[in-house]
C-alpha positions in Angstrom: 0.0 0.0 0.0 1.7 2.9 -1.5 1.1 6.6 0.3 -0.7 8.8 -2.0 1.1 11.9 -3.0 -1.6 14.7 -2.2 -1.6 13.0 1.6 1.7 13.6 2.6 2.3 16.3 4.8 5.8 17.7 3.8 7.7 20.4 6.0 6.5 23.1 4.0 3.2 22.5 4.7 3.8 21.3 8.1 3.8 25.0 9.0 0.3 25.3 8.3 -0.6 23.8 11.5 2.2 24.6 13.7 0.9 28.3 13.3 -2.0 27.5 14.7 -0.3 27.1 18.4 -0.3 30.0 20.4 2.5 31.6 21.7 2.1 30.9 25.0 2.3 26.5 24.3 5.6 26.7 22.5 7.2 27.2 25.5 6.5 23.7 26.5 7.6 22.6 23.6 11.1 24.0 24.0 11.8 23.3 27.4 11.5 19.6 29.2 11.6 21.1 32.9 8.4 23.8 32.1 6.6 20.7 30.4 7.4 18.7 33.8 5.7 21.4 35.7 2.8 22.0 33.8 2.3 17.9 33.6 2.5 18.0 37.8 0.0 21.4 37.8 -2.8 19.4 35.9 -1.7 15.7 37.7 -0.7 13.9 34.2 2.3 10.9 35.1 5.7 12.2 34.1 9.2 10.9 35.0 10.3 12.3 38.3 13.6 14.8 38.5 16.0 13.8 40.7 17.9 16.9 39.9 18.6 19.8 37.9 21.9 22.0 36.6 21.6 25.5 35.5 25.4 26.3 36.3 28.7 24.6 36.7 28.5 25.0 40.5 25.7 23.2 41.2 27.9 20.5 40.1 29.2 20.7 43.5 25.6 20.1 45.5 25.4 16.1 43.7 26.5 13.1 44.8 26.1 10.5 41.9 26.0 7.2 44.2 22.8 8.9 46.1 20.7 8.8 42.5 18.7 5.7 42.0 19.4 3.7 39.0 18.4 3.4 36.3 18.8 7.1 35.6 18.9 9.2 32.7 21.0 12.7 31.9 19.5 15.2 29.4 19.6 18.9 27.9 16.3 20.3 28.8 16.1 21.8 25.8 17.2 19.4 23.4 16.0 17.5 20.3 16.3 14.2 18.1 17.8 12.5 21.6 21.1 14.3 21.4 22.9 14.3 24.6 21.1 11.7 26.4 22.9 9.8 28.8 21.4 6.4 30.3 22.6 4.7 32.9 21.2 1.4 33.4 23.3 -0.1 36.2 26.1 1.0 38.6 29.9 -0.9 40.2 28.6 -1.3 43.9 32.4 -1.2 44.5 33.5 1.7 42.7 32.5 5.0 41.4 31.4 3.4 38.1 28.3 3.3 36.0 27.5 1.3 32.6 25.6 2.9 29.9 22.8 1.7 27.5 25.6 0.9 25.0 27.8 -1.1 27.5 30.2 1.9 28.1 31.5 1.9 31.8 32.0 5.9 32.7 33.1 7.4 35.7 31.3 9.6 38.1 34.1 12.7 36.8 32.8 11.4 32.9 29.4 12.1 34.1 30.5 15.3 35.5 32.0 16.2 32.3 28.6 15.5 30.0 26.4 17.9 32.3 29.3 20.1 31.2 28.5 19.9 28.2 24.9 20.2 28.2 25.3 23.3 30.0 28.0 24.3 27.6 25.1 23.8 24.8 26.7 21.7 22.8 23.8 19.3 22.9 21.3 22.2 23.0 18.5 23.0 20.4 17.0 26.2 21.3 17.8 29.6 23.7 21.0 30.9 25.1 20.2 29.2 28.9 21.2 25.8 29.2 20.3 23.4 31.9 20.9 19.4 32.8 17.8 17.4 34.1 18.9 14.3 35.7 15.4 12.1 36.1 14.2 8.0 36.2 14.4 6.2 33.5 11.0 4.5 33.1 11.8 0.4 32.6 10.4 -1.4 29.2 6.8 -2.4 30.1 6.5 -6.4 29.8 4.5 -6.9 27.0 7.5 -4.7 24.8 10.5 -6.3 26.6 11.2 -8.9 23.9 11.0 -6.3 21.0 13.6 -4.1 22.6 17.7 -3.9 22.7 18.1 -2.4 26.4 16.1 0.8 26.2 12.6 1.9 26.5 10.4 2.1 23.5 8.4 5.1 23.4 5.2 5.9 21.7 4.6 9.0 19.5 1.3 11.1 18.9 0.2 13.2 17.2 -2.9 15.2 18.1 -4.3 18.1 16.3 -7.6 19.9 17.5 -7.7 17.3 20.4 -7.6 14.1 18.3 -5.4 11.5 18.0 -4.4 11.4 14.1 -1.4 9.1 14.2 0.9 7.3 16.3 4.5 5.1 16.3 6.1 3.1 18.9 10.2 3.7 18.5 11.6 0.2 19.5 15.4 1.0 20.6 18.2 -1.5 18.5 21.6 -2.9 18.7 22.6 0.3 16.1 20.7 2.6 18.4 22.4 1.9 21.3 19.4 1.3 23.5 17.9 4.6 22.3 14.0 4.8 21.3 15.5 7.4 18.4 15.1 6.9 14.5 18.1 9.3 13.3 20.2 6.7 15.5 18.6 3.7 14.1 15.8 2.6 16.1 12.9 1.0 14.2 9.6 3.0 13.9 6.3 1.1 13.9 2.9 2.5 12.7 0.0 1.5 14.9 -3.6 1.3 14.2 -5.7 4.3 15.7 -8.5 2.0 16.8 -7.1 -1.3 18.3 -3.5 -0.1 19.7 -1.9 -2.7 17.5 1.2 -2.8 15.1 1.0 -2.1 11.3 4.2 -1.2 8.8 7.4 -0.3 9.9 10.8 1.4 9.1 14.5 1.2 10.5 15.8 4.1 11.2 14.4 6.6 8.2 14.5 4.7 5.6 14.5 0.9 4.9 11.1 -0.4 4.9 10.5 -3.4 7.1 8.0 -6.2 7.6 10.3 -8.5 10.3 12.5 -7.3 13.1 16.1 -7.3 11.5 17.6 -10.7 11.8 14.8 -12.1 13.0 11.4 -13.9 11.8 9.6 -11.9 14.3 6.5 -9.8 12.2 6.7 -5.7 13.0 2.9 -5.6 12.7 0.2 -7.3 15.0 2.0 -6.3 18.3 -0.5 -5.3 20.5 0.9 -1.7 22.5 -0.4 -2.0 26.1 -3.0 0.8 27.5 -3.7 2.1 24.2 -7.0 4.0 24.8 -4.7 5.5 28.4 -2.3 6.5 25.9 -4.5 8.3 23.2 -6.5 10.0 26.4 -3.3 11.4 28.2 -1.5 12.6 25.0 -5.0 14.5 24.3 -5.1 16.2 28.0 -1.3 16.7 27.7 -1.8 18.7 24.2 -5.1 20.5 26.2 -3.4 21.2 29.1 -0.1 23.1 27.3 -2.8 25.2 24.4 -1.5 23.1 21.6 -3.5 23.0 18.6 -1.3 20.8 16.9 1.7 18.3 18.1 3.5 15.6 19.0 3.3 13.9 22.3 6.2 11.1 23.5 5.1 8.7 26.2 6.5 5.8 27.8 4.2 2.9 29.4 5.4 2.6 32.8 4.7 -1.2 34.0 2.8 -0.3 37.0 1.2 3.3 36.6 1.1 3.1 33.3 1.6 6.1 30.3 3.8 8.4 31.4 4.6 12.1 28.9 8.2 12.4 28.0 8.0 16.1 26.0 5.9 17.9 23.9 7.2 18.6 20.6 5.2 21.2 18.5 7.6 20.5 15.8 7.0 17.0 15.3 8.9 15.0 12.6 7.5 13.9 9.9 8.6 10.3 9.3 5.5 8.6 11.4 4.0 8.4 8.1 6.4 6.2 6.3 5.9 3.7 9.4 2.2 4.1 9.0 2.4 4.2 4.9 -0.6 6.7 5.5 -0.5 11.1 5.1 -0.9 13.1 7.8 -2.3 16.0 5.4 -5.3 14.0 4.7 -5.7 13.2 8.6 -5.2 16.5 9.7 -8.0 17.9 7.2 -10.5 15.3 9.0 -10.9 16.9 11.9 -10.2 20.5 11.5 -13.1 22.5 12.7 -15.2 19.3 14.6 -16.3 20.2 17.8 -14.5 18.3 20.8 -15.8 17.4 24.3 -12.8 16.1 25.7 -9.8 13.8 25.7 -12.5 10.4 25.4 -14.8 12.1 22.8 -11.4 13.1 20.9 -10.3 9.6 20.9 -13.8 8.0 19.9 -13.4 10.3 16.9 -9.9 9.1 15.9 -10.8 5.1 16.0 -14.0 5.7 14.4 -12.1 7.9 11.5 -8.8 5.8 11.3 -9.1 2.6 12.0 -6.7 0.4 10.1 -8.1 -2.6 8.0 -5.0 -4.7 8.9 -6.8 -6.8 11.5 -10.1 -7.2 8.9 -7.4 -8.4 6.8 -6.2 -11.3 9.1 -9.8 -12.3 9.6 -10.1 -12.9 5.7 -6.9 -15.3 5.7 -8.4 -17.6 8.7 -11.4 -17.6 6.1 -14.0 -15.8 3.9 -17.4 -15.1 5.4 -20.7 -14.9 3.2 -23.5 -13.1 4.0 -27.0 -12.3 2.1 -27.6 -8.8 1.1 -30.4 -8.5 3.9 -28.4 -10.4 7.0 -29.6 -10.3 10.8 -27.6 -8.3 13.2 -27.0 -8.0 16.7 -26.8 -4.0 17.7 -26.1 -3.3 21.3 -28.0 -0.7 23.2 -27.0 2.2 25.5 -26.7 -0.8 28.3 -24.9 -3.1 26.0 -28.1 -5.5 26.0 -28.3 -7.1 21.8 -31.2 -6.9 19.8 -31.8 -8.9 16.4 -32.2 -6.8 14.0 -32.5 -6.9 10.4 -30.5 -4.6 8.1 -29.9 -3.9 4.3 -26.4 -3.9 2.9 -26.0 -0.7 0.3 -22.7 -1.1 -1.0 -23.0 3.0 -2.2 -22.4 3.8 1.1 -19.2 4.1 2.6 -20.4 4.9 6.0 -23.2 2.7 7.7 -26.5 4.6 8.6 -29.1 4.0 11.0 -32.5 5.5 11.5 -33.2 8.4 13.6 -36.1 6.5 16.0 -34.3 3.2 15.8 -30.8 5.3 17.5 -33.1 6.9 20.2 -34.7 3.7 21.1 -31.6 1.9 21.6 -30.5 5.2 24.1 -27.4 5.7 21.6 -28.4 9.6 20.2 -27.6 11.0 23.5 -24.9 14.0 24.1 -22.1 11.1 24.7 -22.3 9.2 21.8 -22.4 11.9 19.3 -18.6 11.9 17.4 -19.2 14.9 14.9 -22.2 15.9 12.4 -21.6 15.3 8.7 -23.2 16.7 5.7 -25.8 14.3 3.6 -26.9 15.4 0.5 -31.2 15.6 1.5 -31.1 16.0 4.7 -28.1 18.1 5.6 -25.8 18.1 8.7 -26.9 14.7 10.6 -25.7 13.0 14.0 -22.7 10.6 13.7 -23.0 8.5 16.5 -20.9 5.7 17.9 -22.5 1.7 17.2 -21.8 -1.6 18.8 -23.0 -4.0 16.9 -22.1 -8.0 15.7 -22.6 -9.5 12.6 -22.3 -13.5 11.9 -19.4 -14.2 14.7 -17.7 -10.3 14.3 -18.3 -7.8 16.9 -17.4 -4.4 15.9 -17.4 -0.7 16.9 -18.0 1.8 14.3 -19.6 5.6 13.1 -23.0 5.7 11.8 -24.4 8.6 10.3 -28.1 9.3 11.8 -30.3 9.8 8.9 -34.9 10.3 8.9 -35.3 8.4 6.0 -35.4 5.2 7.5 -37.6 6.0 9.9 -40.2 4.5 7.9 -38.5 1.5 6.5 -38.8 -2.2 7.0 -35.0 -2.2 7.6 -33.5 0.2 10.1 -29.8 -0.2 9.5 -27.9 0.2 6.6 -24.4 -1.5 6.5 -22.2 0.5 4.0 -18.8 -0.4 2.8 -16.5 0.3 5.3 -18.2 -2.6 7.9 -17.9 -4.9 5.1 -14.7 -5.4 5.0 -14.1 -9.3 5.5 -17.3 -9.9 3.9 -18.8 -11.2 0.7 -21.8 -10.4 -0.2 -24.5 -12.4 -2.0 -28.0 -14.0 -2.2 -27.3 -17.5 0.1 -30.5 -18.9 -0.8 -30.3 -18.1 -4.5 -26.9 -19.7 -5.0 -28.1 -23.1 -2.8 -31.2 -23.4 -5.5 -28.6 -22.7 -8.8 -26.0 -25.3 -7.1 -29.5 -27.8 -6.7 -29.9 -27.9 -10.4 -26.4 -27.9 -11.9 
């Protein structure tokens, strides 16, 4: 699946969007320790500080043995992980500590990189440099086997507070434990409405389908506390004023996601790993009216939802069902009710009638996503359905329409709930096999 051209959201274009932040949210953006504030001030999980350099003298107030390890040393105000120390282990003996990549440094080496920070030789942005010293947050179990040493991270990106896209950066040998493609950790696109893995890329540019000297698939892995994820990079982006932006997030094993930074300039490359155009997303959901963080991510898995696992379903085998099949659609209490519905292959979005949505309690303030505009009558409800048809429960967007208010079916199953599916007259082709 190739991306189209007139999707892609180049650099250029890029800027269309980040001008939409206000002044007052790049800050965050540019500075790791004002981030970590804010994130405290509105109670979203962040990696705690265990200490902070603004000058060479406060070199002088640390002890290295007294920080717990694992431990990580940054710039507060850097980019694309340069300058980022991690310590994974320490010489209960001697003043020694062993990096991600194996290195054994001293606690006067470690002196020296916080020198350098501060020196802003690692720096990105302003004329003030500082040194954050904080936890590193350990792999969470379900990712362990998939990394070399360091923590994957997941990126997202979240314009008008929804979820459009979103990697996980799995650190690699090449890498040296670091969750960072410009050093050669693998990107992998993930599916907006299940959380699991799609495409992926190492580093910036090969395109992948197995881990590198492995048999292991990139796609189908399932990233733990997905909907968490989507929810706290959506408060995180509220919280700062961000229109548009990047959040990074680690999954810590027992509180689980955790923001990293907040990156208003976010790269570009998450849609190799997704082979999908953040231009197209980004259009999508310009100008729809939000609740909050829950309502933003409804919106995203009804509007993105990847057809990789619809595609797994067709290998195990193909399901037929007639043009009028029974359904099971799930109320406002989750209760089923058979159903019968039409399948109108002209539509791309399923419908359901007007009545038939209030009855089942689903046409309420909180299951509304957006309104969309129907040729006759005009901007209708889109509303969130639960419903199961043959052995397939699914979750999808139905547009609200009158006009089947009156008629003998009340659902109409478009294309994109089809997928999986063939379609045809069961009856009619058990009679024509009778008489061959």
């Amino acid at each position: 699946m190739a991306i189209k051209p007139a999707h892609i959201l180049g650099m250029n274009a890029r800027y269309k969007y980040t001008k939409k932040n206000p002044y007052s949210a790049k800050k965050y953006g540019f500075s790791k320790l004002k981030t970590k504030e804010l994130l405290r001030k509105y109670k979203i999980l962040t990696a705690a500080v265990f200490h902070t350099f603004e000058t060479l003298s406060d070199l002088d107030n640390i002890n290295w043995e007294t920080i717990p390890v694992p431990f990580v040393i940054k710039p507060a105000s850097g980019s694309a992980g340069k300058g980022i120390l991690v310590i994974i282990s320490k010489n209960p003996d001697k003043l020694e500590w062993q990096t991600s990549d194996g290195v054994i440094i001293t606690d006067t080496e470690l002196n020296l990189h916080i020198g350098n920070i501060l020196d802003g030789e690692f720096s990105t942005w302003g004329s003030t440099h500082r040194a954050i010293v904080e936890e590193m947050i350990s792999t969470h179990p379900d990712l362990i086997k998939y990394s070399f040493k360091g923590t994957p991270d997941i990126r997202v990106i979240v314009f008008n507070s929804v979820p459009v896209m979103a990697m996980t950066r799995i650190p690699t040998k090449e890498s040296k434990g670091k969750a960072n493609l410009d050093q050669g950790a693998l990107g992998l696109g993930i599916d907006m409405a299940t959380g699991t893995t799609t495409f992926g890329v190492n580093g910036k540019s090969g395109i992948i389908s197995k881990f590198p000297g492995t048999k292991k698939n990139v796609s189908g892995i399932q990233i733990p506390e997905w909907n968490s994820i989507l929810e706290t990079a959506v408060k995180a982006s509220e919280a700062a004023g961000y229109v548009f932006m990047g959040a990074d997030l680690f999954i810590h094993p027992d509180k689980g996601p955790m923001i990293v930074e907040l990156n208003g300039y976010p790269g570009l490359s998450i849609q190799l790993c997704n082979k999908a155009g953040l231009k197209k997303r980004l259009e999508r959901v310009e100008g729809l009216e939000i609740r909050d963080a829950k309502h933003g991510v409804k919106i995203s898995q009804a509007l993105f939802a990847h057809n990789l696992t619809v595609t797994a379903n067709i290998e195990k085998g193909i399901q037929v069902i007639p043009t009028k099949p029974e359904i099971t659609i799930f109320d406002d209490n989750n209760k089923g009710h058979l159903t019968n519905a039409l399948v109108n292959t002209s539509r791309y979005r399923s419908a359901i009638s007007e009545k038939y949505a209030q009855q089942l309690g689903i046409l309420d303030i909180d299951d509304l996503l957006w309104r969309q505009q129907e040729s006759i009558e005009g901007k209708v409800p889109v509303v969130e359905v639960k419903f199961k048809l043959k052995n397939k429960k699914q979750k999808t967007a139905m547009v609200v329409i009158k006009k089947l208010n009156k008629s003998k079916h009340k659902i109409e199953l478009g294309r994109m709930d089809l997928q999986g599916f063939l379609v045809g007259d069961i009856e009619k082709d058990r009679n024509q096999g009778q008489n061959l």
